[in-house]
C-alpha positions as CSV (number, residue, x, y, z in Angstrom):
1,X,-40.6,93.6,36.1
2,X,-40.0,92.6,39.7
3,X,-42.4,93.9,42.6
4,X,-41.2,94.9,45.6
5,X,-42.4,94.1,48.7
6,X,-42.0,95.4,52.0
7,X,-42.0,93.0,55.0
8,X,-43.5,94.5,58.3
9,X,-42.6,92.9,61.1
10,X,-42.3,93.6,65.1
11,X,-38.3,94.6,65.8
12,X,-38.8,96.3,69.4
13,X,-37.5,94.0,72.4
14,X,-36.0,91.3,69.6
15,X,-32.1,89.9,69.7
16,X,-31.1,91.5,66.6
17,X,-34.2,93.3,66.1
18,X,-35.8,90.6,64.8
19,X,-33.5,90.0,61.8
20,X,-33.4,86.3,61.6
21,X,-36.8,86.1,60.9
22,X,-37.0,88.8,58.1
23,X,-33.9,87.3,56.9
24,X,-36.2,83.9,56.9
25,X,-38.8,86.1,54.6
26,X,-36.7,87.8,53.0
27,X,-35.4,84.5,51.7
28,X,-38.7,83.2,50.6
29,X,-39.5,86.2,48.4
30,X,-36.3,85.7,46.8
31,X,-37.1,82.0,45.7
32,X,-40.2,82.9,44.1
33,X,-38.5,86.1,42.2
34,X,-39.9,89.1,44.2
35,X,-37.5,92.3,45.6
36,X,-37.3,92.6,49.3
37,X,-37.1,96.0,51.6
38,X,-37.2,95.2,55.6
39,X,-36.5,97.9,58.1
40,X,-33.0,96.9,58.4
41,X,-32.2,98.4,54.9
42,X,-33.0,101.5,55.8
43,X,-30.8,102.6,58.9
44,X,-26.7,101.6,60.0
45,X,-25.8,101.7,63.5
46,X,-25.3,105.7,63.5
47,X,-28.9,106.2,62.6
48,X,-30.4,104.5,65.3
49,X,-28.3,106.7,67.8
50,X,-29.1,109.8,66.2
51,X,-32.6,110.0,64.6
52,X,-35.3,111.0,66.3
53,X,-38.5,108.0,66.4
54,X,-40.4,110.6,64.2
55,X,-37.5,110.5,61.5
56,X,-37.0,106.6,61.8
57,X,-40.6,106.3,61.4
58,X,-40.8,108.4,58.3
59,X,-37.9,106.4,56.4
60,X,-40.2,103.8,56.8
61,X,-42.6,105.5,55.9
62,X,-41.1,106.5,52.5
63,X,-39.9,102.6,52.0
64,X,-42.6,101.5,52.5
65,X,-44.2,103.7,49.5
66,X,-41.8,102.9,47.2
67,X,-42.9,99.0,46.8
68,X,-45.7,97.5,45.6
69,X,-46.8,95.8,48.3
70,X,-46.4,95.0,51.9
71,X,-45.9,91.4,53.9
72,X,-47.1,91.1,57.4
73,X,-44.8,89.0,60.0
74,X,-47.2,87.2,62.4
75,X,-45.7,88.9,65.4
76,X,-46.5,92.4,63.6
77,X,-48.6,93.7,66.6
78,X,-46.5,93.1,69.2
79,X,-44.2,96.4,67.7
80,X,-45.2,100.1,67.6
81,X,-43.0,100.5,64.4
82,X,-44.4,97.9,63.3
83,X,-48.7,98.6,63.9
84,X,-47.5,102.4,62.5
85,X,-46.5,100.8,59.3
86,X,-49.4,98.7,58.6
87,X,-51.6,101.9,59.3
88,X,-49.7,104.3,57.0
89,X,-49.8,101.2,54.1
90,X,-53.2,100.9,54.2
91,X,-53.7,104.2,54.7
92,X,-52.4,104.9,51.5
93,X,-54.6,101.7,49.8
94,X,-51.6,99.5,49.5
95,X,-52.1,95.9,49.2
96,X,-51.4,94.7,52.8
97,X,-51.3,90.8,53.0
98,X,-50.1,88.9,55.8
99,X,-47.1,86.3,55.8
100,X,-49.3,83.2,56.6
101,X,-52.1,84.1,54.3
102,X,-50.1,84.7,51.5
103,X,-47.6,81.9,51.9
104,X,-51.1,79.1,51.6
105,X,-51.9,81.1,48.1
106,X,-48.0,80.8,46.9
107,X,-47.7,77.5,47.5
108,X,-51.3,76.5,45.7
109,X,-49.8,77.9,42.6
């Protein structure tokens, strides 16, 4: 079976929220057989006028427990949705691994 694995990564103050790199990640995973969630699964246009932070950041939240793991983006602190989601995953003892760290073990494989 497939693991899924949710990328964290900062989306405040980005053209597009960021999406090109995620999309970059996203991509990666793919290639080596691995599901993909990124924030941008998990709200249109319509949400992000009407939910309140607290509601965006438990959607999150509840992605983010329905993987296996989660992927941190190098620019991961520069976002407050971002530094909430790394808490809550480790919070609940998920494995928490970031981008650059796990790309070096990938490719020694």
């Amino acid at each position: 079976m497939k693991k899924t694995v949710y990328i964290i990564g900062a989306t405040e103050g980005f053209s597009k929220l960021n999406l090109p790199d995620f999309n970059v990640i996203e991509g990666f995973l793919d290639k080596r057989d691995f599901d993909s969630v990124k924030p941008h699964d998990l709200f249109d246009q319509m949400d992000n006028n009407i939910l309140s932070h607290q509601e965006q950041m438990q959607r999150r939240f509840n992605a983010i427990e329905e993987c296996d793991m989660c992927i941190v983006m190098p620019n991961h602190h520069l976002c407050s949705y971002a530094r909430a989601e790394v808490y809550h995953a480790r919070h609940m003892e998920m494995e928490v691994v970031s981008f650059i760290d796990w790309n070096v073990v990938m490719h020694r494989k």
